[in-house]
C-alpha positions as a LaTeX table, in Angstrom:
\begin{tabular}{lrrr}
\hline
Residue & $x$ (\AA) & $y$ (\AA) & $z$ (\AA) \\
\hline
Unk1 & $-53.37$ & $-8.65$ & $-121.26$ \\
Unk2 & $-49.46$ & $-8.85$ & $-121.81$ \\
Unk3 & $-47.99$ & $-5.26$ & $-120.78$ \\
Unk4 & $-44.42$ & $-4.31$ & $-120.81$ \\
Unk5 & $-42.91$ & $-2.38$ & $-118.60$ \\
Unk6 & $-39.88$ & $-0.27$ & $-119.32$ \\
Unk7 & $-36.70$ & 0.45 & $-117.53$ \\
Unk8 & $-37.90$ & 3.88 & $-116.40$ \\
Unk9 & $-41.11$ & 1.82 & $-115.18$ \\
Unk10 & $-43.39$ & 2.92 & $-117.99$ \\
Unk11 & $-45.57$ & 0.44 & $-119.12$ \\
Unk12 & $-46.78$ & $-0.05$ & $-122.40$ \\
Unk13 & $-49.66$ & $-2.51$ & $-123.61$ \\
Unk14 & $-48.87$ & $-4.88$ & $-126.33$ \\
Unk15 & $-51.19$ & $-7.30$ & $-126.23$ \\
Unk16 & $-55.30$ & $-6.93$ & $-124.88$ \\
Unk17 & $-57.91$ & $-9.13$ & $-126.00$ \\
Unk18 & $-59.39$ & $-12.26$ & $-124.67$ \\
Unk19 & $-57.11$ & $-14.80$ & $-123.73$ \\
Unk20 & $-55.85$ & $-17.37$ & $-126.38$ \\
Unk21 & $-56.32$ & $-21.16$ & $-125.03$ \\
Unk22 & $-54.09$ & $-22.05$ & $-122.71$ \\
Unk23 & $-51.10$ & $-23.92$ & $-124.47$ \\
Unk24 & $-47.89$ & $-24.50$ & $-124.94$ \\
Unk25 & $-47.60$ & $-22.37$ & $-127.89$ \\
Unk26 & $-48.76$ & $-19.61$ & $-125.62$ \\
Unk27 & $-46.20$ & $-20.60$ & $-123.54$ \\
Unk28 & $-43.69$ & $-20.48$ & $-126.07$ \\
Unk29 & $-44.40$ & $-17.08$ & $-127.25$ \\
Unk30 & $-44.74$ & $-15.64$ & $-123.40$ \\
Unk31 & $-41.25$ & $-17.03$ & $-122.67$ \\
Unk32 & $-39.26$ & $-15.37$ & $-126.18$ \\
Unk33 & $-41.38$ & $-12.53$ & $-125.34$ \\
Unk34 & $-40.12$ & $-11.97$ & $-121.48$ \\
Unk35 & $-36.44$ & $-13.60$ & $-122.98$ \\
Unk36 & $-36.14$ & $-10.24$ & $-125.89$ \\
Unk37 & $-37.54$ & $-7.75$ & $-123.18$ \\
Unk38 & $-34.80$ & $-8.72$ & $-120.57$ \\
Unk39 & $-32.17$ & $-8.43$ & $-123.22$ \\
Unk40 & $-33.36$ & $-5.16$ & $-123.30$ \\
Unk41 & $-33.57$ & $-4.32$ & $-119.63$ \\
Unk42 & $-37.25$ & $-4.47$ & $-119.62$ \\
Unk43 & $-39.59$ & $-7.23$ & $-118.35$ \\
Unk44 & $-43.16$ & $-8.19$ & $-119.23$ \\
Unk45 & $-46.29$ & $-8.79$ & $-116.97$ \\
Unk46 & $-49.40$ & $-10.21$ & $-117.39$ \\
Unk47 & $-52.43$ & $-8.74$ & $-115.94$ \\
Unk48 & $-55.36$ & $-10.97$ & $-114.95$ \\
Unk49 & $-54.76$ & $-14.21$ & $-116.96$ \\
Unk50 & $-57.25$ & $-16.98$ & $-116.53$ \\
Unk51 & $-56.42$ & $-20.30$ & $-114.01$ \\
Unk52 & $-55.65$ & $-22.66$ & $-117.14$ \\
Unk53 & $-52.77$ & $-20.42$ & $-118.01$ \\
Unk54 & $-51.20$ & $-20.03$ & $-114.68$ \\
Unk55 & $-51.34$ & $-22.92$ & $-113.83$ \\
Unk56 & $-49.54$ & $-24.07$ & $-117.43$ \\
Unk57 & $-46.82$ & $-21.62$ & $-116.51$ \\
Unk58 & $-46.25$ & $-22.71$ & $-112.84$ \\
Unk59 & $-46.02$ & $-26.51$ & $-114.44$ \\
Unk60 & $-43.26$ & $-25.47$ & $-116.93$ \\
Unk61 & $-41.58$ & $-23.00$ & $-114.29$ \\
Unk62 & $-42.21$ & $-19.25$ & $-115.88$ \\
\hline
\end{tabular}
């Protein structure tokens, strides 16, 4: 799940489900995602996701 949490620390869901396939699309999407929520003073945080993702996002540096 993707959650994002809000300057006050409240977090709010946006995305549940299973996980897409780890790609670089994925990526992609994670890193406008986090890039538009710290514009905003909020971050976002992924709870859980599976080893092919992680490690994708420790190879591309997110």
């Amino acid at each position: 799940a993707v959650v994002l949490v809000l300057a006050g620390g409240a977090e709010v869901p946006i995305w549940r489900g299973d996980p897409p396939q780890a790609d670089l699309a994925v990526v992609d999407s994670l890193a406008r995602l986090q890039l538009a929520a710290r514009r905003r003073g909020w971050r976002i945080r992924l709870q859980n996701p599976d080893q092919p993702l992680r490690q994708l996002l420790e190879l591309v540096g997110l």
